[in-house]
Backbone as CSV, one residue per row, in Angstrom:
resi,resn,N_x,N_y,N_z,CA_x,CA_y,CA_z,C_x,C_y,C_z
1,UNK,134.443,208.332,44.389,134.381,209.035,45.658,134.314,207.991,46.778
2,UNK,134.950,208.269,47.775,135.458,207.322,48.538,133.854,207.553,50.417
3,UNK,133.674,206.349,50.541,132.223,206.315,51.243,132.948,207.566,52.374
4,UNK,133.697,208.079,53.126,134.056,209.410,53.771,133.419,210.623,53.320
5,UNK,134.168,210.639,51.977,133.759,212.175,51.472,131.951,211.752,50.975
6,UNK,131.490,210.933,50.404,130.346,210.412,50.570,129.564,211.152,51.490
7,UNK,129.817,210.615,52.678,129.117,211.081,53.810,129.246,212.738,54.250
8,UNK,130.311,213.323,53.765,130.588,214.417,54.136,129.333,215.388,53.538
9,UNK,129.339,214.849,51.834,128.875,215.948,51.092,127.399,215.681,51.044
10,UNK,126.531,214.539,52.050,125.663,214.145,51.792,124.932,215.101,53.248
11,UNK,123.584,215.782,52.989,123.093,216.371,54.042,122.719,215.293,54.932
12,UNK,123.046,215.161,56.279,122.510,214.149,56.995,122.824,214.857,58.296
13,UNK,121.314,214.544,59.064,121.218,214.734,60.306,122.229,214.520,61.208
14,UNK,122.738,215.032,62.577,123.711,214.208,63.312,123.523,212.762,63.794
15,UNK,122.492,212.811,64.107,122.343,211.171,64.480,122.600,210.589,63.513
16,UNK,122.248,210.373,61.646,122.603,209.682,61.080,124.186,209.778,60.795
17,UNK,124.782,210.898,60.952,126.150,210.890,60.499,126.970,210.230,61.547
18,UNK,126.502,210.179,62.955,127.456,208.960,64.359,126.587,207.745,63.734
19,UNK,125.193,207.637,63.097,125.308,205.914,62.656,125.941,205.405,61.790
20,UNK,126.706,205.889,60.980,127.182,206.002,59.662,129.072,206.044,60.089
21,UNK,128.897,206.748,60.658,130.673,206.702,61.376,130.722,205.216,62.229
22,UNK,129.720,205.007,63.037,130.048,203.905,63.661,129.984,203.092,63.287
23,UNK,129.098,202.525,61.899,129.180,201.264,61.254,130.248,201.405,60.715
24,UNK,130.923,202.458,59.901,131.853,202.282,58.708,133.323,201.716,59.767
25,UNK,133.155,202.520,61.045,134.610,202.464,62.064,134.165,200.707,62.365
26,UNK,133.351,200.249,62.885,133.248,198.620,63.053,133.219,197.936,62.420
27,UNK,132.723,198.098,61.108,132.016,196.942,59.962,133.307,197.146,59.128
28,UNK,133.849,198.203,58.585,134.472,198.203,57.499,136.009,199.194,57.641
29,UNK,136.307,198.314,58.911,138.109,199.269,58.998,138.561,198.109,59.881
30,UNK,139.856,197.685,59.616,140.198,196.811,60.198,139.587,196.443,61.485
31,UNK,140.541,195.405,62.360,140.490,194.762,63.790,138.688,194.734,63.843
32,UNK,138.561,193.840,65.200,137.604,193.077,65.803,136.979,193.830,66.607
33,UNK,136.843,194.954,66.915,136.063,195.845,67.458,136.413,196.888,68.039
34,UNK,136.290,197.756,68.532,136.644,199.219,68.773,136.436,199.554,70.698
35,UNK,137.262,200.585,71.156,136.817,200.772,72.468,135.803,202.003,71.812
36,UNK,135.178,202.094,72.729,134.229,203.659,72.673,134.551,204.803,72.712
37,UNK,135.721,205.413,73.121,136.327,206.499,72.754,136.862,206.349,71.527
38,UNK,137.701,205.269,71.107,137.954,205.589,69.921,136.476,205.503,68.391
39,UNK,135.704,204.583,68.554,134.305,204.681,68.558,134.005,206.088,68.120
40,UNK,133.800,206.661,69.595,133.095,208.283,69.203,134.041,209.557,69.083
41,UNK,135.029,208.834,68.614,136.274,209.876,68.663,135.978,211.030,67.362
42,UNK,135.949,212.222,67.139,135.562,212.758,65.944,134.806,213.221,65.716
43,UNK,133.539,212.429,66.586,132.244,212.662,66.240,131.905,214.036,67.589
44,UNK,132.447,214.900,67.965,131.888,215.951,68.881,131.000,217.102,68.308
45,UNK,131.280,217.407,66.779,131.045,218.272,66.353,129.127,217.964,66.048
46,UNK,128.836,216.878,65.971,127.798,215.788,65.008,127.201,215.833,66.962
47,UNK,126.782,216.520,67.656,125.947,215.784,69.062,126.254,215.707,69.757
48,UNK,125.844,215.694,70.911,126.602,215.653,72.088,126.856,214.397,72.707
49,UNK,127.286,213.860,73.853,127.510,212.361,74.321,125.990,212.141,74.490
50,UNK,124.620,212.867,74.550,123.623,211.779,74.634,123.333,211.388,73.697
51,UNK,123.397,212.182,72.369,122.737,211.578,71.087,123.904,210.248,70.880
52,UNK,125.069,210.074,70.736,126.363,209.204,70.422,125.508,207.972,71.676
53,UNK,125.609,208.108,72.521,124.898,207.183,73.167,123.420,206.776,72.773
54,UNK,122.949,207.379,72.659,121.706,206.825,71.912,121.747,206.056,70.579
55,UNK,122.824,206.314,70.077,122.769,206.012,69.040,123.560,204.354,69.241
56,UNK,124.082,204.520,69.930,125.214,203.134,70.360,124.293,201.865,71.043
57,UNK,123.241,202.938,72.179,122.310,201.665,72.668,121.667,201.314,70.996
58,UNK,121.720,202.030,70.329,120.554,201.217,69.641,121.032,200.130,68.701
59,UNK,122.396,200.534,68.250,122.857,199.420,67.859,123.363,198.243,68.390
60,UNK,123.349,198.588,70.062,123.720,197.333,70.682,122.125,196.398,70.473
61,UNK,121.089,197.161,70.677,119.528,196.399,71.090,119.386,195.942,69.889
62,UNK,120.214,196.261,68.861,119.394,195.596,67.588,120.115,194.398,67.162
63,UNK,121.211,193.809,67.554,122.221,192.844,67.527,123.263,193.461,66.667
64,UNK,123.290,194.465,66.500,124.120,194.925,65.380,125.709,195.098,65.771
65,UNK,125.836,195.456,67.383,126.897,195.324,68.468,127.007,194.825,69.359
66,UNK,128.122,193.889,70.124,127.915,193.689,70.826,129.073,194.450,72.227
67,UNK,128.130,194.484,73.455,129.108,195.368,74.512,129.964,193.936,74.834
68,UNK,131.167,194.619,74.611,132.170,194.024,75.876,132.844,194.761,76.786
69,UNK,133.238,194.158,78.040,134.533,194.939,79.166,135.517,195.254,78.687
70,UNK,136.773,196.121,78.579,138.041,195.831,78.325,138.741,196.255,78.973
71,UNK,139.925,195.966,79.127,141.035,196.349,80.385,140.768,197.659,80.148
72,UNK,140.673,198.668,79.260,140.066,200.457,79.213,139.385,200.728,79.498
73,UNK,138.122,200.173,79.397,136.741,200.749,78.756,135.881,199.809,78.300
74,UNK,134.907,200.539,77.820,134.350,199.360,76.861,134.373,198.681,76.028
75,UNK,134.243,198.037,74.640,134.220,197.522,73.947,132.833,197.362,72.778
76,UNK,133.158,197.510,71.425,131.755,196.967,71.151,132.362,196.821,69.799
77,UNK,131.890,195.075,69.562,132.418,193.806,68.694,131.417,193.782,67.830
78,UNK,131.788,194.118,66.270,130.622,194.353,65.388,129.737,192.684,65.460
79,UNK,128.406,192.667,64.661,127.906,191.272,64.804,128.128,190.938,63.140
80,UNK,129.178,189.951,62.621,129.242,189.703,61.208,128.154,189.637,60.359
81,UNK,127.428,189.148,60.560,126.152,188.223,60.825,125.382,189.459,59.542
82,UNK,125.359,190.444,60.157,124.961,191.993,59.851,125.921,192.818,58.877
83,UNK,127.104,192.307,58.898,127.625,193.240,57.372,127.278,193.431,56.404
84,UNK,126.417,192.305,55.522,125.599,192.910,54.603,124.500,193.862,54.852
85,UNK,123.933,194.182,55.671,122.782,194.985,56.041,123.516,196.428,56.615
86,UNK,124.365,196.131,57.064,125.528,197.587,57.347,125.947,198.123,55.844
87,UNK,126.346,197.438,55.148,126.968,197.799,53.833,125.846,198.679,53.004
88,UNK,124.692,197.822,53.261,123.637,197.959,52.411,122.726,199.976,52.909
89,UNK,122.916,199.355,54.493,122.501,200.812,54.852,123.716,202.494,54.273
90,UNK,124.776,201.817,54.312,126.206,202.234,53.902,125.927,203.171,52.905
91,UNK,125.680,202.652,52.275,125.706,202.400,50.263,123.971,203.553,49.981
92,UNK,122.988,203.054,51.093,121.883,203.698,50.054,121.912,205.069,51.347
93,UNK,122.439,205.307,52.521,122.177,206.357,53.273,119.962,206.900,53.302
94,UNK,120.395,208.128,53.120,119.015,208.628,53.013,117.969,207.954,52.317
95,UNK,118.866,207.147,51.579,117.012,206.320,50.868,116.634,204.822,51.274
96,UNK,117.668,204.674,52.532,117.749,203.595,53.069,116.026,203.414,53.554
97,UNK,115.451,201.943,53.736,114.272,201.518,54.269,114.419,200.641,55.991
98,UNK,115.674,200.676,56.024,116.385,199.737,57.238,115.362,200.319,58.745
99,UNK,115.361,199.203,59.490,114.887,199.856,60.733,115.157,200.535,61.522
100,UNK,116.899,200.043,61.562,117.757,201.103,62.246,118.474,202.270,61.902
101,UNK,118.000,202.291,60.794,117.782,203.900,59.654,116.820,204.692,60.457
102,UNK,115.902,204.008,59.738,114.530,204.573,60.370,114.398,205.122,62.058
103,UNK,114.515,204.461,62.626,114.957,204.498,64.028,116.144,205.479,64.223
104,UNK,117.371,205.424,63.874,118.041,206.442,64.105,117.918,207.687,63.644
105,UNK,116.660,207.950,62.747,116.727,209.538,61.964,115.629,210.550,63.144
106,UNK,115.186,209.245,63.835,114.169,209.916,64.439,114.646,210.920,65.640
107,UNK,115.492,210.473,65.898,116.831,211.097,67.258,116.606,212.568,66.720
């Protein structure tokens, strides 16, 4: 089963399902970082733009993203540094111990 349908069939809050979309869309799909619409593209059904934003500051505050300008919009450039700890949150979801697990379930 492929980490998508994963996530689909797994009960998870909305906030965890935009943290979970946004790592998998930065960390683990091609190119060097994403604008923010395409980012939160999908995700309307999962929250509204404050929770998706909340959820985005927090991965910027935790080094996990970083903001850039772009001739569009914004930008936000995963931090490599952190792919194992993305993967890792990835992989265990709900039984994750991560901070920014923890932190994002609370949303």
């Amino acid at each position: 089963m492929d980490t998508v349908s994963r996530i689909r069939k797994t009960p998870l809050k909305p906030s965890e399902i935009i943290l979970v979309t946004i790592l998998r869309k930065t960390f683990f799909q091609p190119g060097s970082g994403r604008k923010e619409e395409a980012l939160l593209r999908g995700l309307g059904e999962y929250g509204d733009a404050k929770l998706q934003g909340k959820v985005l500051r927090t991965l910027v505050s935790s080094g996990f993203l970083q903001e850039a300008n772009g001739r569009s919009g914004r930008l936000y450039i995963p931090e490599r540094s952190k792919t194992s700890r993305a993967s890792k949150i990835m992989s265990q979801l709900q039984q994750s111990d991560d901070p920014i697990w923890l932190e994002v379930t609370q949303f």
